[in-house]
FIPANU-631496 format. One line per field, with one value per atom (N, C-alpha, C): residue number from 1; x, y, z. Coordinates in steps of 0.1 Angstrom, whole numbers. Layout:
<sites>
k: NUM_...;
u: X_...;
v: Y_...;
w: Z_...;
</sites>
This chain:
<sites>
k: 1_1_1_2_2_2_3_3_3_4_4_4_5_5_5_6_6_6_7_7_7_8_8_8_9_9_9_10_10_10_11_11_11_12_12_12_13_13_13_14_14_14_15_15_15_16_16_16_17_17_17_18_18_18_19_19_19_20_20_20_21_21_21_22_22_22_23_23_23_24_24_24_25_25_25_26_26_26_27_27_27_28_28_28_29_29_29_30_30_30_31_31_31_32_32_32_33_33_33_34_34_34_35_35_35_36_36_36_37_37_37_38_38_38_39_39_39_40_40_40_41_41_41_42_42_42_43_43_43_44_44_44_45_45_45_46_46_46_47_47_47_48_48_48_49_49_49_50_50_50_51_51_51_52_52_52_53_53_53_54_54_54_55_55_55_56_56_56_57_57_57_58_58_58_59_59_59_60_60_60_61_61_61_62_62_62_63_63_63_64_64_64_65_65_65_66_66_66_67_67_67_68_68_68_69_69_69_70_70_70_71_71_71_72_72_72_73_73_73_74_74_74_75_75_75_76_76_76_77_77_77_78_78_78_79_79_79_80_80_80_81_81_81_82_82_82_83_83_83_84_84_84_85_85_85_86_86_86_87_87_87_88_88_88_89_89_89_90_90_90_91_91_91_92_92_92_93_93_93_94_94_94_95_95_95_96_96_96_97_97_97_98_98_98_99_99_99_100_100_100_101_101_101_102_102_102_103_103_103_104_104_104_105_105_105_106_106_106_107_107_107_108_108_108_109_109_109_110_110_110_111_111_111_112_112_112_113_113_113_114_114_114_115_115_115_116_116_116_117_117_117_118_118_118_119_119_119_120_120_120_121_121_121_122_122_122_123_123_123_124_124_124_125_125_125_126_126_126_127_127_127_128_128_128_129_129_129_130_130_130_131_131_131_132_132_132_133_133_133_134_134_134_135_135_135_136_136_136_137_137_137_138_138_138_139_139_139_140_140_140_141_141_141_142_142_142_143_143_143_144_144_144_145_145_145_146_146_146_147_147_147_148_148_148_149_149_149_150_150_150_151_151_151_152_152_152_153_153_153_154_154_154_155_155_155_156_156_156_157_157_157_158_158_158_159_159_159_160_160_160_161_161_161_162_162_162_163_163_163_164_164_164_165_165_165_166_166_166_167_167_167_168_168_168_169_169_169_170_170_170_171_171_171_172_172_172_173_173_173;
u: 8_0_9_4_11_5_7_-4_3_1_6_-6_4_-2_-3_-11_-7_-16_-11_-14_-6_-13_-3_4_12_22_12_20_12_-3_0_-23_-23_-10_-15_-10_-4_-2_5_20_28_24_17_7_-2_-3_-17_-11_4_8_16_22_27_16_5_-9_-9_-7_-9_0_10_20_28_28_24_43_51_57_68_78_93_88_92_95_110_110_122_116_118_116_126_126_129_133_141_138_146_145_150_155_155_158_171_171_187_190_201_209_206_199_196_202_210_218_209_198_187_181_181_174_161_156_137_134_146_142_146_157_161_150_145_136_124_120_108_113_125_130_130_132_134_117_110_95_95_93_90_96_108_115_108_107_104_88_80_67_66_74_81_82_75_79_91_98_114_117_111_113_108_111_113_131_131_145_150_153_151_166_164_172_171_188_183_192_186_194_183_191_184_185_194_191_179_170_157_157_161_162_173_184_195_185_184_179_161_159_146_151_157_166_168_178_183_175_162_156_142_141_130_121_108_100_93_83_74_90_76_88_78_85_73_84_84_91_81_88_86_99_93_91_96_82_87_93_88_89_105_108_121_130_124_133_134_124_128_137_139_146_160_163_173_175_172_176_177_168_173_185_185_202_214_213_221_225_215_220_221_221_222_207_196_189_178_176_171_169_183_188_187_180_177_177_174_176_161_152_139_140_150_149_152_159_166_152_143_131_125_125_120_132_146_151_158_148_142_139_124_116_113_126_125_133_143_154_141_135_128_116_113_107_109_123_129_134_138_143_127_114_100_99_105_99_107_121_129_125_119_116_101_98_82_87_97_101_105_117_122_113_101_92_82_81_68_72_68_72_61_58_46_48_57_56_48_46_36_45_44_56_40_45_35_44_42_45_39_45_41_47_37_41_36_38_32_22_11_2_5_13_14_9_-1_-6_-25_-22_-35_-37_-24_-21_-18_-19_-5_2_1_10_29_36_45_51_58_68_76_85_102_102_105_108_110_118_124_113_99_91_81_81_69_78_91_92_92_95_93_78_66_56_47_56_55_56_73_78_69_72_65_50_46_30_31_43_46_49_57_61_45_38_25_17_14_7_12_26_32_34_31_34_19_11_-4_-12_-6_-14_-6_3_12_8_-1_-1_-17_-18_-31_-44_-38_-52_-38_-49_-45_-51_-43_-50_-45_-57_-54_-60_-53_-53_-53_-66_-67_-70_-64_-65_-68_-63_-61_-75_-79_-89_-86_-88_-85_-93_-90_-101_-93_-102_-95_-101_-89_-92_-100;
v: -12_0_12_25_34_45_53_62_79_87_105_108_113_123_140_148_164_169_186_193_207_214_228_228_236_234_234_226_224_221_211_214_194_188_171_165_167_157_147_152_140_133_136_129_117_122_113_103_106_95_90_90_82_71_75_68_60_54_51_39_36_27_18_6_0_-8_-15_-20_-13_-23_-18_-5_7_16_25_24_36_50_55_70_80_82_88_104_110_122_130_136_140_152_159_173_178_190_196_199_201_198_215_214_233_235_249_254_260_260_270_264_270_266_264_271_267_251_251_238_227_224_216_214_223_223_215_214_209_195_192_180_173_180_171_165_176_172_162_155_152_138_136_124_118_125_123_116_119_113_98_93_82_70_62_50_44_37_36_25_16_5_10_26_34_36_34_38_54_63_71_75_82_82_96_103_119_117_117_118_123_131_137_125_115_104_97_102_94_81_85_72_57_60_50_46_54_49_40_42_35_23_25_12_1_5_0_-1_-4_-4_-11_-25_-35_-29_-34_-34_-17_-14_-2_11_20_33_48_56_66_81_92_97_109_116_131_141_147_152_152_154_156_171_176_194_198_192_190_183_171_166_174_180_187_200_205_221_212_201_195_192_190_184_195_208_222_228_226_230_221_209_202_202_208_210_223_232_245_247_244_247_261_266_281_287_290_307_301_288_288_293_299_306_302_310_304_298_295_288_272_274_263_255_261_258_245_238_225_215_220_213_207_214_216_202_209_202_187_182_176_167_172_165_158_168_164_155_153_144_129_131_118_114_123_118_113_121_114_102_97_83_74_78_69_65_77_73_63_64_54_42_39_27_16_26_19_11_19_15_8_3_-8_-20_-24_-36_-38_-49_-56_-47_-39_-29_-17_-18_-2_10_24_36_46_57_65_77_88_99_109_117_133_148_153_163_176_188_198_200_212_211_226_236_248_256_249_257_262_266_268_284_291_300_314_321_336_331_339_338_341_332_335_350_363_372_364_361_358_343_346_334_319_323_306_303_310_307_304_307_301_289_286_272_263_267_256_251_259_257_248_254_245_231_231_217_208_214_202_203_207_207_195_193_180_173_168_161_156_164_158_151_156_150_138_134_122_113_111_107_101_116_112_98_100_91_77_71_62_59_63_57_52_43_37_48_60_62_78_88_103_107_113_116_136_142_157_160_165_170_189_192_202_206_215_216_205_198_179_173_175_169_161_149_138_137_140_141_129_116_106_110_114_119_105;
w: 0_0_0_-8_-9_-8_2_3_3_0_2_12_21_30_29_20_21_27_27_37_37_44_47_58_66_69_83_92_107_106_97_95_103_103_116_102_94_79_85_94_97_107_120_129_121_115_100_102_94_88_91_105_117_122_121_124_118_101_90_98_103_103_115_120_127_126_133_134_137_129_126_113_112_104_104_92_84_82_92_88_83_68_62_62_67_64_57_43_32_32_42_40_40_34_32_49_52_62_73_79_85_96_95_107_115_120_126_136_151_160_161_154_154_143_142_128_133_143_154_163_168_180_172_161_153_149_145_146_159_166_183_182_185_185_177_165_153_158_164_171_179_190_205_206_194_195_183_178_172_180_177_184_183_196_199_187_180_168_159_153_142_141_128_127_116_124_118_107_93_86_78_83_72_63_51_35_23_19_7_-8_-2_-12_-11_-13_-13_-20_-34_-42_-36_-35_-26_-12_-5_6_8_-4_-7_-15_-21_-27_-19_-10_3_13_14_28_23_31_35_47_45_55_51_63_63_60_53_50_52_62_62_56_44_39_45_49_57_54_45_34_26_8_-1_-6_1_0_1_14_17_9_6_-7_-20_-20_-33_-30_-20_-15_-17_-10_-16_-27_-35_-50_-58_-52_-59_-56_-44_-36_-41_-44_-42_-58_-70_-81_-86_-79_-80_-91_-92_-96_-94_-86_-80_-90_-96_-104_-118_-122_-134_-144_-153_-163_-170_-175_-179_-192_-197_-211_-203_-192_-186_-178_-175_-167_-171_-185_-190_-186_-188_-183_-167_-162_-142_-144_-150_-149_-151_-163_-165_-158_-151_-135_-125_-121_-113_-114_-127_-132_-132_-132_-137_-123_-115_-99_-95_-96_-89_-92_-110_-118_-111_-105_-99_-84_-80_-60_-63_-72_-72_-79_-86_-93_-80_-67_-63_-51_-50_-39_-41_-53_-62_-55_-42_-35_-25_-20_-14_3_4_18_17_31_30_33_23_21_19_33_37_31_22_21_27_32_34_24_25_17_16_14_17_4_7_-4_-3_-15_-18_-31_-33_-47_-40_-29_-22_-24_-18_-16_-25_-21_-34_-42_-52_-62_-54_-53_-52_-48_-44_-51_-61_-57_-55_-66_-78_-88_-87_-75_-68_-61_-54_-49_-56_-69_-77_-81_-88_-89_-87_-72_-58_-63_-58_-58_-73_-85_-97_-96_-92_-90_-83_-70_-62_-65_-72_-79_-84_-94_-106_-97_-87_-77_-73_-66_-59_-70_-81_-91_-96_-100_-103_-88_-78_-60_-64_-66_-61_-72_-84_-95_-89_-87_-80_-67_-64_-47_-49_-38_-33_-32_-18_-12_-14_-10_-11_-1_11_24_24_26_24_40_46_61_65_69_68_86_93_105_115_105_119_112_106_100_85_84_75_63_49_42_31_23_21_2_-1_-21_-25;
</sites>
């Protein structure tokens, strides 16, 4: 079973989908690497409520480490994985002729994270839902929000059940 968890930001998405999963789990967590005390303090939290036979794992190799890993998988977050994959390729400052060829990285990195996880385990995503909201200012903030638009749409057609979480409330697509 494969299911996406979205949501806005603090709206219970990762609560959800801690719920979703029962055993030994791999908790995944993809994010670029942050020097920031408020982002620490949210990680501590995000730990501390984890059952002790979760094994938790931070790498922005989503793909390798899904490769590498049997049994339940809960990935918290995609959003994050993607802030990495833009960081980690200098992709940001794009150039707009360069934009299809984004698009088309991140395409091919989503076709690989669902290839490697087509296996008889259950893999709970979470992910943020940002096309709710304003238009962007700031260029890198509409791409973001592009990207992981195509990210959510390719996750969401690949998965079982689509769970959209709106102030702790569970709404099942």
């Amino acid at each position: 079973m494969r299911v996406l968890v979205t949501g806005g930001v603090r709206s219970g998405k990762s609560c959800h989908a801690e719920s979703l999963l029962t055993g030994p789990v791999t908790y995944l967590a993809p994010g670029p690497v942050q020097d920031d005390a408020d982002w620490a303090a949210r990680i501590a939290v995000h730990r501390a409520r984890r059952p002790v036979d979760w094994t938790t794992v931070e790498s922005h190799d989503l793909v390798g480490v899904l490769a590498r890993t049997d049994g339940h998988v809960m990935v918290d977050c995609l959003g994050t994985w993607l802030t990495a994959v833009l960081d980690e390729r200098g992709l940001w400052g794009a150039p707009a002729d360069e934009i299809t060829d984004v698009i088309g990285h991140v395409a091919q990195e989503t076709a690989d994270v669902l290839a490697v996880r087509d296996q008889g385990e259950d893999t709970v995503l979470v992910t943020n839902e940002v096309g709710l909201g304003v238009v962007p200012e700031h260029r890198s903030g509409r791409l973001f929000r592009d990207l992981l638009g195509l990210v959510n749409q390719r996750i969401a057609a690949a998965c079982d059940e689509v769970h959209l979480v709106i102030a702790g409330r569970v709404i099942r697509l």
